[in-house]
N, C-alpha and C positions, 0 to 999 in steps of 0.2 A: 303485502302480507295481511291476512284478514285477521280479525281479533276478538277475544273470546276474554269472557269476564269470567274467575269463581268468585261469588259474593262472601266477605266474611264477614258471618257477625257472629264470630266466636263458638259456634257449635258445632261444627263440621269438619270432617274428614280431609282438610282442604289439599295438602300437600301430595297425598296419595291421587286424589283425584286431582290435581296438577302433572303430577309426572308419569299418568295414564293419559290424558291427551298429547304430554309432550309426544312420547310415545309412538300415537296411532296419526298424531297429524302435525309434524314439525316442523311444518310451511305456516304454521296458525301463530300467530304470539297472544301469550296467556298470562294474564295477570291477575293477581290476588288482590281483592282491593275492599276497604269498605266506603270508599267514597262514593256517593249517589253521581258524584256528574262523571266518573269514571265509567261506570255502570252503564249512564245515559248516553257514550258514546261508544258502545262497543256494539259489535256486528253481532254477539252470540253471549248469551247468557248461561250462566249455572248456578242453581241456587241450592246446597247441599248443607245436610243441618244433621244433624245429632243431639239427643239431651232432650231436655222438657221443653213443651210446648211455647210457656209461659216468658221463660227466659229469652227466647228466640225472638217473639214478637218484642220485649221490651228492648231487646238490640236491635231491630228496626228503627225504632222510633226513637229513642237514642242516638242516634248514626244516621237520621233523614234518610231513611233507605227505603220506607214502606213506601211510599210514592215510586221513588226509582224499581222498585219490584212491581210495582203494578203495571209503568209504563211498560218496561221490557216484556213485560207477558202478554201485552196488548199490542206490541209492536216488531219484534224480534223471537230469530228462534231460541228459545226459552227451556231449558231443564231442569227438572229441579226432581232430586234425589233424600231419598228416606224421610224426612222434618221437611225437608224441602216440597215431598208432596203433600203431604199431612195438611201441611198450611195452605193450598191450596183450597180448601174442602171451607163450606160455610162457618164450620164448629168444631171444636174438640174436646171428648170429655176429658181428658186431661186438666191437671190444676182448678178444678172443679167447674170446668166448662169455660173457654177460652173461645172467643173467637177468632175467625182466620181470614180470608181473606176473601174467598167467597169467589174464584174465580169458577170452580166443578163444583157442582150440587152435590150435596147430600154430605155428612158427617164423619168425625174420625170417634172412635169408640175404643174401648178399654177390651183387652183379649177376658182380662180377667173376671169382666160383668158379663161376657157368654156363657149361654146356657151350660152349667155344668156337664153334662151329658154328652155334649157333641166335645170339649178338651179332653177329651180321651182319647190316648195313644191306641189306634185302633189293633196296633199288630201285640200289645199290652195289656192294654185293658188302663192305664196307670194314666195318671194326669198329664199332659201334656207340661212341660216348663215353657216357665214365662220370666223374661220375653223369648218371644219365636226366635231362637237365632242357629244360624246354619244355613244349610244349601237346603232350596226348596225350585220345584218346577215353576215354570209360569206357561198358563198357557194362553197363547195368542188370541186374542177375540176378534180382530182386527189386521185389517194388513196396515201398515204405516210405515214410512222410508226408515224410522229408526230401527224394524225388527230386521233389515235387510240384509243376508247372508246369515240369519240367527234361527235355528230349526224350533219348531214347534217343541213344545214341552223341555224348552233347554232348563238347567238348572241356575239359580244367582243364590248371590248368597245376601241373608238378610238379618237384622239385628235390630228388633222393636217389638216395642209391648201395647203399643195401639194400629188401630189397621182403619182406614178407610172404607166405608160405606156409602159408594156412590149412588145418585138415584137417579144420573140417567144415563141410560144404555149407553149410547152413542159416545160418552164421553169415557167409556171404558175400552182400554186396550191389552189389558191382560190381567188375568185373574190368577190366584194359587189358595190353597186349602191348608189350614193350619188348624185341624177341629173342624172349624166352619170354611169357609168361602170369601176371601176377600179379594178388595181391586191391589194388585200388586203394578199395577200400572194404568194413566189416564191419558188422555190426553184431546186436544181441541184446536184446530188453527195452528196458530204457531207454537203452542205450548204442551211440551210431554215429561211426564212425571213417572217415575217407579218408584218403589218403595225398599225394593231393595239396592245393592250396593254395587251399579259396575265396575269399579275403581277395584273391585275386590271377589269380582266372578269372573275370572282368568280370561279367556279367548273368547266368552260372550258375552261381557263384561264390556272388554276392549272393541270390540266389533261393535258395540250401541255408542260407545264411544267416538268411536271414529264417524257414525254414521250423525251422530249427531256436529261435530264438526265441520261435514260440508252440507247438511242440510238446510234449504232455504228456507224453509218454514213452511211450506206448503205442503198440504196432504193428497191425497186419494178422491 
């Protein structure tokens, strides 16, 4: 039976996204763990976070886990969900600028510091609420074995008040529009990130799930 980590350091959705792999792949065993050598021997990683930025990181380092997050994303297939990709990114303004992890270029940013003009509810006219939460499209920039059997412009659902601002193309795998344009999905090698929640976006939610389960890590 192959084996599949959810990392917890206390921010994350973890149970939900426990009993959505049991789910889609019940040949896998899956364990909740914060132990870094737990983490360090499992076939498949998932790194899923909720909450501020700040707190996240200091549960890394607390827990010896920042290392173990770095191996697994250098060596294993690797996912990491809503905070889970945030942290991914060089920086975040978040708690007055945090930094992350630096494995995808470019920044996570605040909804709330974009340009006025473009958080307007188009079909409104009225302010867009923050944070963005709800079902929104994503669209595919990229083909990758995790979008597989998932239609172009499917809907997830998403719950966050900062967004990702990647700077380089190639590490983007899906985009969606909240006011402005952000990366609602990344990914590079063995490592792929969304921002929003498949634990909680029904049957395409579950489909990235399961595809992320027997994926080797290899791309396109």
């Amino acid at each position: 039976m192959s084996s599949l980590v959810i990392v917890d350091v206390g921010t994350g959705n973890l149970h939900s996204v426990h009993k959505a792999i049991e789910h889609v792949a019940p040949d896998v065993g899956v364990t909740i763990t914060s132990d870094p050598d737990i983490v360090a021997g499992a076939e498949r990683v998932i790194f899923p976070g909720q909450g501020a930025i700040g707190s996240c990181v200091a549960a890394l380092e607390s827990r010896g886990l920042r290392q173990a997050i770095m191996d697994a994303a250098c060596s294993k297939p690797f996912l990491g969900i809503c905070l889970g990709l945030q942290l991914l990114y060089a920086s975040s303004e978040e708690d007055g600028g945090t930094p992350g992890l630096d494995l995808f270029s470019g920044c996570v940013r605040a909804f709330a510091g974009a340009d006025a003009q473009r958080m307007l509810d188009p079909a409104t006219g009225h302010p867009l609420k923050i944070p963005h939460m709800g079902w929104n499209q994503v669209q595919q920039t990229r083909p990758h074995p995790l979008w597989r059997g998932i239609g172009q412009d499917e809907r997830f659902y998403f719950v966050h008040s900062y967004y990702a601002e990647g700077s380089a193309e190639d590490e983007v795998t899906g985009r969606s529009e909240y006011g402005i344009h952000f990366v609602s999905a990344a990914g590079r090698s063995n490592v792929f990130a969304v921002q929003f929640h498949p634990e909680k976006s029904q049957h395409a939610g579950l489909a990235l799930l399961g595809n992320f389960a027997q994926w080797d890590g290899s791309t396109p």
